[in-house]
C-alpha positions in Angstrom: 0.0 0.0 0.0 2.6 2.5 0.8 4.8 1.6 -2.3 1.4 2.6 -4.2 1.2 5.5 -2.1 4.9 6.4 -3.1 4.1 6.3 -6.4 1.5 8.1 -6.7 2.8 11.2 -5.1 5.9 10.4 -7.7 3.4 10.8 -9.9 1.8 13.5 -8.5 5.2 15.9 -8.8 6.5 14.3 -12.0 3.2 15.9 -13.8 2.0 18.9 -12.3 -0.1 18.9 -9.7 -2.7 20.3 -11.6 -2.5 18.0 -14.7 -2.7 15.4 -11.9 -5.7 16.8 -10.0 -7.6 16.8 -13.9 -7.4 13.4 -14.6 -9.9 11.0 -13.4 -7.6 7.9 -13.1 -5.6 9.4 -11.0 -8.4 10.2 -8.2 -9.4 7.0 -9.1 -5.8 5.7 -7.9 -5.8 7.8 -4.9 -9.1 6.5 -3.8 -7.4 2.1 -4.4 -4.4 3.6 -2.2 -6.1 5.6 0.6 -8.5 2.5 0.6 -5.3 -0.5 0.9 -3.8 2.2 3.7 -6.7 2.4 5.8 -7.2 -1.5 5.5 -4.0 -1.9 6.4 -3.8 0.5 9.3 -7.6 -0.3 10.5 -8.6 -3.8 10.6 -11.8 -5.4 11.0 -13.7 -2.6 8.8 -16.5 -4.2 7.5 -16.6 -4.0 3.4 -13.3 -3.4 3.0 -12.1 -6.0 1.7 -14.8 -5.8 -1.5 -13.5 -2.5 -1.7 -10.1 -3.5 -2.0 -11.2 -5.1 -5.2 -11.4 -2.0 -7.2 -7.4 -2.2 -7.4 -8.2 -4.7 -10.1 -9.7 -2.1 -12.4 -6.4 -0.1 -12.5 -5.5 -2.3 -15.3 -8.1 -0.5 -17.5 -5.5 2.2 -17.1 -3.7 0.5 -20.0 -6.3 1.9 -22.3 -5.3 5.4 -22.4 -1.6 4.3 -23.5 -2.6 2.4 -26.2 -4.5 4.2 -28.5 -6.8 1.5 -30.4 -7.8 0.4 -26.7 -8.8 3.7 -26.2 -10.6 4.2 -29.6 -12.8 1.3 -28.4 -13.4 3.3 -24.7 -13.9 6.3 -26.4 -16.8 4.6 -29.1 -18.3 2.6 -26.1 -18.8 5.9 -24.3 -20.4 7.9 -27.6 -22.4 5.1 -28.4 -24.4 5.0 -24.7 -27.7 7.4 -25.2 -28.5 6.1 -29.3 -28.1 2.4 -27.2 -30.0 3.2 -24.2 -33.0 4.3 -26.6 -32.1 1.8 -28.8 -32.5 -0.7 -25.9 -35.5 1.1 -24.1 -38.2 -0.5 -27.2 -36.4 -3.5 -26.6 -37.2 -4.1 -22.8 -40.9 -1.7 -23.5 -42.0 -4.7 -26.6 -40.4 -7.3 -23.4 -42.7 -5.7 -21.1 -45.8 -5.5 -23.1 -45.2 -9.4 -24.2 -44.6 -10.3 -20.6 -47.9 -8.7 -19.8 -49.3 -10.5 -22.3 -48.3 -13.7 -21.2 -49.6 -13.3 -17.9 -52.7 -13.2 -19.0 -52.8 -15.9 -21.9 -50.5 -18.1 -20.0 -50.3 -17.1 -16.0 -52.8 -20.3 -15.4 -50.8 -22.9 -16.9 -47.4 -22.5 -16.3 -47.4 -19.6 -13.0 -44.0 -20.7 -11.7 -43.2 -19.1 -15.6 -46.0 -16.5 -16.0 -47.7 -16.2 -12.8 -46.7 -12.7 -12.1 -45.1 -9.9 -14.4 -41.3 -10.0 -13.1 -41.5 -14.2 -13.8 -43.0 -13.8 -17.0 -40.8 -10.5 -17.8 -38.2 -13.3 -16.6 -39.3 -16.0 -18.8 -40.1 -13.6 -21.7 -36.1 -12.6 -21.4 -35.0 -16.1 -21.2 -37.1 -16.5 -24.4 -35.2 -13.8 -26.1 -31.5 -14.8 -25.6 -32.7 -18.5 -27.1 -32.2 -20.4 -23.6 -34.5 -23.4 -23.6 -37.6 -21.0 -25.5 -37.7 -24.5 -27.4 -38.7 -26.7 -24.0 -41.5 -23.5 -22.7 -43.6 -23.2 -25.8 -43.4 -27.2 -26.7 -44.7 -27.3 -22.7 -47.4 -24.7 -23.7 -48.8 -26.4 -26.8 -49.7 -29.7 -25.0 -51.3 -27.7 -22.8 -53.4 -25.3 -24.9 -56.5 -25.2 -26.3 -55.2 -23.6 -29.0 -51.5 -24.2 -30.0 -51.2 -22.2 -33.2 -52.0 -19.0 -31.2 -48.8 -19.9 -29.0 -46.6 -20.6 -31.9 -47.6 -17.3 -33.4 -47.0 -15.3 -29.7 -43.8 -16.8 -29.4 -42.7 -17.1 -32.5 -43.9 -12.8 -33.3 -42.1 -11.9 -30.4 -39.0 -14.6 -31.3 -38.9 -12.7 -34.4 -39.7 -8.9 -33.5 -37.0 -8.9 -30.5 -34.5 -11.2 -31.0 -33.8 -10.7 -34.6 -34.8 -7.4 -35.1 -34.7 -5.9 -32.2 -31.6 -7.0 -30.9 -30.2 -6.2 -34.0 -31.2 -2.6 -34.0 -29.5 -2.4 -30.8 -26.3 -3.7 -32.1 -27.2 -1.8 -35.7 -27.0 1.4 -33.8 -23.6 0.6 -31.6 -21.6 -0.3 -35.1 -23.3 3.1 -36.7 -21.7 5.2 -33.2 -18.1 3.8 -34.2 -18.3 4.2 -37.3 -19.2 8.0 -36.6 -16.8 8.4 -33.6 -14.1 6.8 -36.5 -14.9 9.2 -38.8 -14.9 12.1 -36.2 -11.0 10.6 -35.5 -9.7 10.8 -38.8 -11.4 14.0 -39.3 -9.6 15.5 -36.5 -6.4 14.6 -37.7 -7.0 15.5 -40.6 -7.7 18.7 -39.8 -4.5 18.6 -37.2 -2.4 18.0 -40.1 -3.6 21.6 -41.8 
């Protein structure tokens, strides 16, 4: 802890102070040390051990000395509100099929669909392709009408995970593209 600590007031003077005050990481830093110290110096806190964890994360520090890694950060971080909207139909069309189910299938199956957050539950489970196979074939033996199950499952099969789910990922390639474009733009422009 104190050989962190060292360093980081090394650090602290090698860049000036306020260059080191600006940059995140190196609160970030601070916050691992002063953590380790007091854990060191103050046993029997309770927590602190989970919080020593977060010295883990300093190896995302590599990405801001290696420049495609921090391409990648920097896309991730563009890309956020399109996706979050992007992803907000996907979880509202969830939500509206999980009600749905609830009422056509909360009777037969209610460890599945007996309330909203297990049918939201199962309706999820559906999407991402985990056993939606074994739920439905379990729900036409025990409907009246089994083509209207196939076609509930199978719409909402088709309209979230294919399309969907697509969108979502649609929209995160479209954000790099545009934050790549914004790059070389920049050093183009740099280069004038």
């Amino acid at each position: 802890g104190y050989i962190f600590a060292f360093e980081l007031v090394v650090n602290m003077f090698a860049t000036l102070v306020t260059e080191f005050v600006k940059d995140p990481w190196n609160w970030f830093d601070a916050l691992v040390v002063g953590i380790t110290i007091l854990s060191q110096n103050v046993p029997g806190i309770p927590g602190i051990s989970v919080l020593r964890l977060l010295r883990t994360f300093r190896v995302f520090r590599l990405f801001k000395r290696i420049p495609s890694l921090k391409q990648i950060l920097i896309c991730l971080q563009q890309s956020v509100p399109p996706m979050c909207n992007a992803f907000a139909i996907v979880c509202l069309v969830t939500c509206i099929y999980a009600i749905m189910a609830v009422t056509f299938y909360g009777n037969q199956r209610e460890d599945l669909f007996g309330d909203f957050f297990s049918s939201l539950f199962t309706m999820f489970q559906i999407m991402t392709g985990d056993q939606w196979g074994d739920i439905t074939r379990e729900l036409f033996a025990q409907s009246s009408t089994p083509a209207l199950t196939a076609m509930f499952f199978v719409s909402y099969q088709l309209l979230v995970s294919f399309v969907l789910v697509n969108v979502v990922i649609a929209v995160l390639l479209d954000e790099f593209a545009r934050s790549e474009e914004r790059r070389v733009g920049k050093e183009c422009r740099s280069r004038w």
